[in-house]
Every structure is written in structure tokens, then in C-alpha cells.
C-alpha atoms as a printed R data frame, in Angstrom:
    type eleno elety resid chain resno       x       y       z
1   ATOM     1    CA   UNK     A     1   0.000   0.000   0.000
2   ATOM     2    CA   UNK     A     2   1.864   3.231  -1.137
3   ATOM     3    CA   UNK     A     3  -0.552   6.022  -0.291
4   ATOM     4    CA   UNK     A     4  -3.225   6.614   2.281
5   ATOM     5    CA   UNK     A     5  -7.103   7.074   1.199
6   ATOM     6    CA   UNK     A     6  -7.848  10.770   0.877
7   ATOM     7    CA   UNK     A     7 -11.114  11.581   2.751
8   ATOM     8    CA   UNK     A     8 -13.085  14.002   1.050
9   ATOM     9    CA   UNK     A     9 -13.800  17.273   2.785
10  ATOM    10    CA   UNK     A    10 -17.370  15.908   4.363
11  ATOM    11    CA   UNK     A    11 -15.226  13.213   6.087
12  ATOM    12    CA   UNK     A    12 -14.534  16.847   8.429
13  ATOM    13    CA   UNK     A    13 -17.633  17.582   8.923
14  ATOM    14    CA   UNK     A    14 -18.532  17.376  12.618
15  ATOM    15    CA   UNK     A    15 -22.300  16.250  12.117
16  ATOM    16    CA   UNK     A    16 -21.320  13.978   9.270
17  ATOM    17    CA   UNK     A    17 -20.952  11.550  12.758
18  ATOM    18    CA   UNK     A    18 -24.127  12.056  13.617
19  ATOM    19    CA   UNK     A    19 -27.611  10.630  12.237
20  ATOM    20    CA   UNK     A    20 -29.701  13.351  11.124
21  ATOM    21    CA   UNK     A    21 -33.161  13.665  11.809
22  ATOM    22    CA   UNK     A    22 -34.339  15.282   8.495
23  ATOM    23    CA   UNK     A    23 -35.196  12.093   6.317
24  ATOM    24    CA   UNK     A    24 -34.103  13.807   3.041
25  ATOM    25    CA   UNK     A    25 -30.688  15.212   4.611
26  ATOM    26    CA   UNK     A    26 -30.557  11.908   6.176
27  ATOM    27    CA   UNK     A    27 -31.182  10.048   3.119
28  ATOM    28    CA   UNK     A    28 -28.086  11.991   1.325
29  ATOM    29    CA   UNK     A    29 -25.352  12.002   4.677
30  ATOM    30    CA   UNK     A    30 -26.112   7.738   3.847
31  ATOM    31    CA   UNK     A    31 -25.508   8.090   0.401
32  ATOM    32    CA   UNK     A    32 -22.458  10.148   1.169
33  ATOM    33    CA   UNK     A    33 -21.248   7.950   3.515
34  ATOM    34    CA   UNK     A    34 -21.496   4.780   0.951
35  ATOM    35    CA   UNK     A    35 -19.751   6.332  -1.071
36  ATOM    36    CA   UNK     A    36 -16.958   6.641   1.103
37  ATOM    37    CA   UNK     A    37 -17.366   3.498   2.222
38  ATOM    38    CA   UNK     A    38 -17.123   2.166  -1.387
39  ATOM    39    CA   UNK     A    39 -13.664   4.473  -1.924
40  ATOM    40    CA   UNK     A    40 -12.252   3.501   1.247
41  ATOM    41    CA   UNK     A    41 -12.409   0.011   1.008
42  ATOM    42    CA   UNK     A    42 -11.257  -0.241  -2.716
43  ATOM    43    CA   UNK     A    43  -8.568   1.545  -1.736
44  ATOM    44    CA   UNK     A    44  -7.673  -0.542   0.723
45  ATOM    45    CA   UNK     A    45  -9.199  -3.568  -0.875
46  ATOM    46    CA   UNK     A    46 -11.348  -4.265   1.829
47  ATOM    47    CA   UNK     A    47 -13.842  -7.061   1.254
48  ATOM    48    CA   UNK     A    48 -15.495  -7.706   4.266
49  ATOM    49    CA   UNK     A    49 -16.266  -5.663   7.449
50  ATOM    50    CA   UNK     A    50 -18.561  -6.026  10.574
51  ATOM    51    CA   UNK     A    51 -22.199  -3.770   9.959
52  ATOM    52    CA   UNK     A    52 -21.258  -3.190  13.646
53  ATOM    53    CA   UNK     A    53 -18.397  -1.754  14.708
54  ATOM    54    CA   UNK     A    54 -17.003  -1.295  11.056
55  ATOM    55    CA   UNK     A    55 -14.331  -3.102  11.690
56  ATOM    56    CA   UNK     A    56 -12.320  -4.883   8.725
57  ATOM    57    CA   UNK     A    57 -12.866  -8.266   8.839
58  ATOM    58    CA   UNK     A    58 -10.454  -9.468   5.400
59  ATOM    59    CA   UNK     A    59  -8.618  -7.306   2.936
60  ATOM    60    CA   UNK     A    60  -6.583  -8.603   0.258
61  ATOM    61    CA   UNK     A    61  -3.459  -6.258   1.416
62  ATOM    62    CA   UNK     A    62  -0.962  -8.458   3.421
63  ATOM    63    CA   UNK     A    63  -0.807  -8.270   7.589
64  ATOM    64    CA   UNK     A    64   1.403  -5.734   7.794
65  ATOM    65    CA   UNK     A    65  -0.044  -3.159   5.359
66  ATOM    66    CA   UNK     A    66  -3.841  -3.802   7.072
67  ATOM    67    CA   UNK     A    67  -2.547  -2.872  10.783
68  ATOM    68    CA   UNK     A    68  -1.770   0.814   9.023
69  ATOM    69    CA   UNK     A    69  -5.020   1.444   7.788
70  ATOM    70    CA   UNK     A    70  -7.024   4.512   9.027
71  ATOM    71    CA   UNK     A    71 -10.346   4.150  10.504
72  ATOM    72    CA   UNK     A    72 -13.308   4.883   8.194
73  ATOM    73    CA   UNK     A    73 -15.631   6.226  10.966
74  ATOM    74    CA   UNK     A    74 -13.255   8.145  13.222
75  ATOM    75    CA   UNK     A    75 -11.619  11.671  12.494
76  ATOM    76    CA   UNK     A    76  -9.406  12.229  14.982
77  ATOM    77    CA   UNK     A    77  -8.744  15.578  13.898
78  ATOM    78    CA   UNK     A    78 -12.239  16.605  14.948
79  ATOM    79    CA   UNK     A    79 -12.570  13.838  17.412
80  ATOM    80    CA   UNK     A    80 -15.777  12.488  16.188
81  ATOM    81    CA   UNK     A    81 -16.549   8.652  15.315
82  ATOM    82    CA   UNK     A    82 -20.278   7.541  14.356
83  ATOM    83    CA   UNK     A    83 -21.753   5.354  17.123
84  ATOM    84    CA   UNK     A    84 -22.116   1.675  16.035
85  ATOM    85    CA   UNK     A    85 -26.126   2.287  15.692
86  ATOM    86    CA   UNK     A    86 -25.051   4.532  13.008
87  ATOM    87    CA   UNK     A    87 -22.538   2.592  11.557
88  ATOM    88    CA   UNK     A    88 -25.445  -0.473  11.118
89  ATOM    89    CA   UNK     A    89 -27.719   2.274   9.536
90  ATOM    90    CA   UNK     A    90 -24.656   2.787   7.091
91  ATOM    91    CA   UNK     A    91 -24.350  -0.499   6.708
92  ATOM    92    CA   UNK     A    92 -28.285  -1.460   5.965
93  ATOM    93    CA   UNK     A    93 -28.128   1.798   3.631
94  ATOM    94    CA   UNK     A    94 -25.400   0.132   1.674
95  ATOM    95    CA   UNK     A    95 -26.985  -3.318   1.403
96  ATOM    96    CA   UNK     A    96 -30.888  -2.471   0.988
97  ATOM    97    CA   UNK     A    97 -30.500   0.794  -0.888
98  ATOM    98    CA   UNK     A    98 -27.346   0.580  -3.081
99  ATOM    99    CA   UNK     A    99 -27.472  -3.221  -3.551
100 ATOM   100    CA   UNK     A   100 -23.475  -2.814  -2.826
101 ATOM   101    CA   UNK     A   101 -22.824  -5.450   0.378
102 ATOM   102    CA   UNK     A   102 -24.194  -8.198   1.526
103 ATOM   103    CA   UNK     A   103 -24.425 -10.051   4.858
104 ATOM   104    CA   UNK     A   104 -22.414 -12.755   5.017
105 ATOM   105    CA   UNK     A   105 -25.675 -14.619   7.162
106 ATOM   106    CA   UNK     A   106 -28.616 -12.956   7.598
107 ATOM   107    CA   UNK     A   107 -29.640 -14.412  10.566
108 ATOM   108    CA   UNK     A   108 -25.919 -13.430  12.262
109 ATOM   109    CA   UNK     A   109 -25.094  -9.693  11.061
110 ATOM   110    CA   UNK     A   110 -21.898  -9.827  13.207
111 ATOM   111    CA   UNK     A   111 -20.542 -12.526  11.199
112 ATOM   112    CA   UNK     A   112 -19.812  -9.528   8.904
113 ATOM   113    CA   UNK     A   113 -20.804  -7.547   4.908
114 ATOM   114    CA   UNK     A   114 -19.800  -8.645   1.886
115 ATOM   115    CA   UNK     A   115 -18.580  -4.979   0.192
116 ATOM   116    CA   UNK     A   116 -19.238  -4.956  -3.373
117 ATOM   117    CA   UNK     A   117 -16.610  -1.693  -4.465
118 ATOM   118    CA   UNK     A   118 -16.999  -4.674  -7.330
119 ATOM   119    CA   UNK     A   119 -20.031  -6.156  -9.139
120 ATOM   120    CA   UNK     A   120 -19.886 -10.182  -9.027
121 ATOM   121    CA   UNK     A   121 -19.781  -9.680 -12.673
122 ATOM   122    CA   UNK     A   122 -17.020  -7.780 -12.422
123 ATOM   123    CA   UNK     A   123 -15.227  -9.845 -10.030
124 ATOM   124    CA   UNK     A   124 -16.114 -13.025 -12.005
125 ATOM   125    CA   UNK     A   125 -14.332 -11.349 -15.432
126 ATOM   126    CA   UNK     A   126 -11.704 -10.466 -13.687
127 ATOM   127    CA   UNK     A   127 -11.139 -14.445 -12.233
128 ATOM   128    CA   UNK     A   128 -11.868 -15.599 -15.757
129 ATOM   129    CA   UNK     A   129  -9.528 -13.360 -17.266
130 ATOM   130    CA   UNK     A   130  -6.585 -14.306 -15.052
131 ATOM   131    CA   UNK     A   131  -7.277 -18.154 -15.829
132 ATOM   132    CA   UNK     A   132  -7.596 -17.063 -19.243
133 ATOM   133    CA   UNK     A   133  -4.398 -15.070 -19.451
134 ATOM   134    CA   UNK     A   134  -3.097 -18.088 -18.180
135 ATOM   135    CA   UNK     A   135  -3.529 -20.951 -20.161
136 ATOM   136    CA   UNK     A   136  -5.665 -22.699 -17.199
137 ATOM   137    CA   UNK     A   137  -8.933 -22.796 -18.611
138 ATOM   138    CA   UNK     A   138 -10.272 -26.543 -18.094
139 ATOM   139    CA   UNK     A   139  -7.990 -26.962 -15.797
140 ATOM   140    CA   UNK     A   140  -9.460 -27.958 -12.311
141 ATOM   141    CA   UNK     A   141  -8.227 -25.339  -9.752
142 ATOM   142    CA   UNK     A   142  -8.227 -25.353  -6.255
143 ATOM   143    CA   UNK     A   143  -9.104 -22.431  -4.264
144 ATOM   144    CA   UNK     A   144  -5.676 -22.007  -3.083
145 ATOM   145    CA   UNK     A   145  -4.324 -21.688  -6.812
146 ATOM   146    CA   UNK     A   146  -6.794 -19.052  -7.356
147 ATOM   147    CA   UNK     A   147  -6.516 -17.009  -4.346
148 ATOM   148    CA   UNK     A   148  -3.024 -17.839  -2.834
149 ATOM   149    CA   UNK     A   149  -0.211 -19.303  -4.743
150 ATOM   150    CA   UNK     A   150   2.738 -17.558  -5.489
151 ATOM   151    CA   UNK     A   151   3.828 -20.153  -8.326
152 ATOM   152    CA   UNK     A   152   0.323 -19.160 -10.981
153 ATOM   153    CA   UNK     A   153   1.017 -15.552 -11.310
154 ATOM   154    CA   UNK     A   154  -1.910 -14.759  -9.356
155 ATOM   155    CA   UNK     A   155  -2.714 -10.775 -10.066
156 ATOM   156    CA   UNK     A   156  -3.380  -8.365  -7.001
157 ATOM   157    CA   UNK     A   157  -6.839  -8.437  -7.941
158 ATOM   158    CA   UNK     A   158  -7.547 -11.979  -6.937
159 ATOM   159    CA   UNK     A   159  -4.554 -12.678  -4.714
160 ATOM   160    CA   UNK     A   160  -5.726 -13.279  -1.112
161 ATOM   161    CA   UNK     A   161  -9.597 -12.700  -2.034
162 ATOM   162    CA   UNK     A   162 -11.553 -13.614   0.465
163 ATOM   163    CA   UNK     A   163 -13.496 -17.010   0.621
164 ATOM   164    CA   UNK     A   164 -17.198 -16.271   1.070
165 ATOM   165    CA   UNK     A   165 -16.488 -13.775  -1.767
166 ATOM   166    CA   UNK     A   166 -15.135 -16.111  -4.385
167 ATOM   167    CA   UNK     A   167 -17.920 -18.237  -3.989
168 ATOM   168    CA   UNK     A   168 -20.156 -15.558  -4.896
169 ATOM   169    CA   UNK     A   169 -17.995 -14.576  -7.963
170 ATOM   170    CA   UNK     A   170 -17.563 -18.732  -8.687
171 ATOM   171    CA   UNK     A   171 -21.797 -18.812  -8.832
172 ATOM   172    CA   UNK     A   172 -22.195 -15.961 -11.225
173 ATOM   173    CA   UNK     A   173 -19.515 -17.894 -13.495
174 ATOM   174    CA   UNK     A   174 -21.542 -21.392 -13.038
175 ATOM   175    CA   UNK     A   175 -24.354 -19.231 -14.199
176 ATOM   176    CA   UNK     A   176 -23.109 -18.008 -16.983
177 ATOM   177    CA   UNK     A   177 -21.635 -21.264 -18.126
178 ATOM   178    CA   UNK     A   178 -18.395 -20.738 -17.866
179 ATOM   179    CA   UNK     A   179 -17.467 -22.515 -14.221
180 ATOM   180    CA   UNK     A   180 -18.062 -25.661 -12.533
181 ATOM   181    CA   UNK     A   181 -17.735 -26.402  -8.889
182 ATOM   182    CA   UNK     A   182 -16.351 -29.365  -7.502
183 ATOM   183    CA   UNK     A   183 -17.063 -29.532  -3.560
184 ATOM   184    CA   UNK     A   184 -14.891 -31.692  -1.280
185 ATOM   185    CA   UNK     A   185 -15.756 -35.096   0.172
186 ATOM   186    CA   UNK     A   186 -17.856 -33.328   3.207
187 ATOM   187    CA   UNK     A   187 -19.827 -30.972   0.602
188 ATOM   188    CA   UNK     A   188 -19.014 -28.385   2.685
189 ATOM   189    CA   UNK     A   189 -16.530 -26.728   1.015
190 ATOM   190    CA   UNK     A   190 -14.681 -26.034  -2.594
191 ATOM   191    CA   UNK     A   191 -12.650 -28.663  -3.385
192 ATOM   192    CA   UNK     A   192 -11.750 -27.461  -6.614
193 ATOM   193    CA   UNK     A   193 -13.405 -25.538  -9.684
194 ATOM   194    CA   UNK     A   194 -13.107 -26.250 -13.486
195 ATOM   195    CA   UNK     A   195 -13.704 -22.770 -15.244
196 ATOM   196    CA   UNK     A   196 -14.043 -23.164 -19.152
């Protein structure tokens, strides 16, 4: 990670922090918020965070870069940091409104969102491309080769991505005909996926 996110001037505003009681001013602090959100973790290639606390759950950068990264709900140049009820009503904004995150389980929010700064389709021509680009198509890959090797020339798009988020971008692909999934012996898992 070479440079830091820049905030954009609202990210100063002192009742940025703060819901707003005004549903219309409301309606555009949450749409200004998302799209920080959205910035922020592309930046930082954030895929996953808790609707909670806004915590990062995975990112794609490597251990040491993620420990550096600035929080997205905290200026502490104006000491303000939304309150977690605040950070869920970001959060819900993002998912029911913007169709940009998902939970993870909907019946446990604090297993964490799913932040689409991607469409699946996206995502799942970017995978197909790098197994293109590589000669691997009908190959059967395992999830490691696709997300961790350091032998397959794995781009930083796709290195490290994060599970639950590959198997999205793996269904749109079986949709579109271009991927099969192979689970493992306990059919709980991806044991390996044939993308043609």
C-alpha cells in the first residue's frame, strides 16, 4: 500500500458523525457515507467488514499493510466517530439501498458484509480473465491456486480474495456457463473448480 485514502472534505464535517433527523438530509449524509465506504475500502481492498463496529474483517493487502489502515468512521482531527447504531444504519443503507454489500448470514449480522466496491460480474471477469491469461482454462483449480499461490502468477486483484467472496464470484460464473464447482468429500466446502 503506497498512499493513504484521501477523505473528502465531508469526512470533516462534525455532524457527518451524527444521524440526522431530516429524512431527506438523512437520506443523502447515507448516500455520502457509501460512497466513502465504497472508496475507502477499494482503496484498501477491503472485502469484508462487521455492519457493527465497522471493523475490517479481510482485505486482500498483506498483515502488515492492514494494521496501518485509518479508521473509516473516526476523524481524529475533529474527534468524532459515528456510534455503532449509526454505523449499522450505514451499513443497511449500503446493502438495501445501493445493492453494494451483503451479509455474510442474515440471521448473524456480526458474522460480517460482503462490500461490493466490485459487481460479481465484475469480479467473475476479472477471475476468468486471469485463468484465461493463463492458459488454465479446463484446468481444475483449487481455491488455493486461485486465491493464494505464489507459483500461478496470481494478479493483485484476486490474490488473497476472500473465501465467502469467491464463492459468490464462482456462482455468477456457473451461471453463466463458464465454471463448474467441484465440492470436497464433506460438501461443505470447494474442493476445486473447473472454469471453461
Amino acid at each position: 500500500m503506497s498512499t493513504a485514502f484521501e477523505f473528502p472534505k465531508i469526512h470533516s464535517f462534525i455532524p457527518f458523525y451524527t444521524k440526522q433527523p431530516n429524512a431527506t438530509v438523512l437520506n443523502n449524509q447515507l448516500d455520502s457515507w457509501c460512497e466513502i465506504l465504497l472508496g475507502y475500502c477499494q482503496h484498501y481492498k477491503i472485502t469484508s467488514m462487521s455492519p457493527i463496529t465497522g471493523k475490517i474483517l479481510h482485505s486482500q493487502l498483506e498483515e502488515d499493510e492492514i494494521k496501518d489502515i485509518p479508521s473509516l468512521f473516526e476523524n481524529k482531527s475533529i474527534k468524532r466517530v459515528a456510534n455503532d447504531e449509526f454505523k449499522t444504519l450505514i451499513f443497511k443503507h449500503l446493502i438495501s439501498n445501493q445493492n453494494k454489500a451483503e451479509l455474510k448470514n442474515p440471521k448473524s449480522p456480526e458474522n460480517g458484509v460482503i462490500v461490493f466496491w466490485r459487481s460479481l460480474a465484475e469480479w467473475a471477469q476479472v477471475l476468468y480473465s486471469f485463468v484465461q491469461k493463463t492458459g488454465q482454462l479446463g484446468s481444475v483449480l483449487t481455491v488455493y491456486e486461485l486465491t493464494k499461490s505464489t507459483d500461478s502468477g496470481l494478479t493483485d486483484d484476486i490474490r488473497n480474495l476472500e473465501y465467502d467472496l469467491l464463492v459468490k464470484v464462482l456462482k455468477v460464473l456457473v451461471k453463466q456457463g463458464k465454471a463448474q464447482i467441484l465440492m470436497s468429500e464433506d460438501g461443505h466446502e470447494i474442493g476445486g473448480v473447473k472454469i471453461v
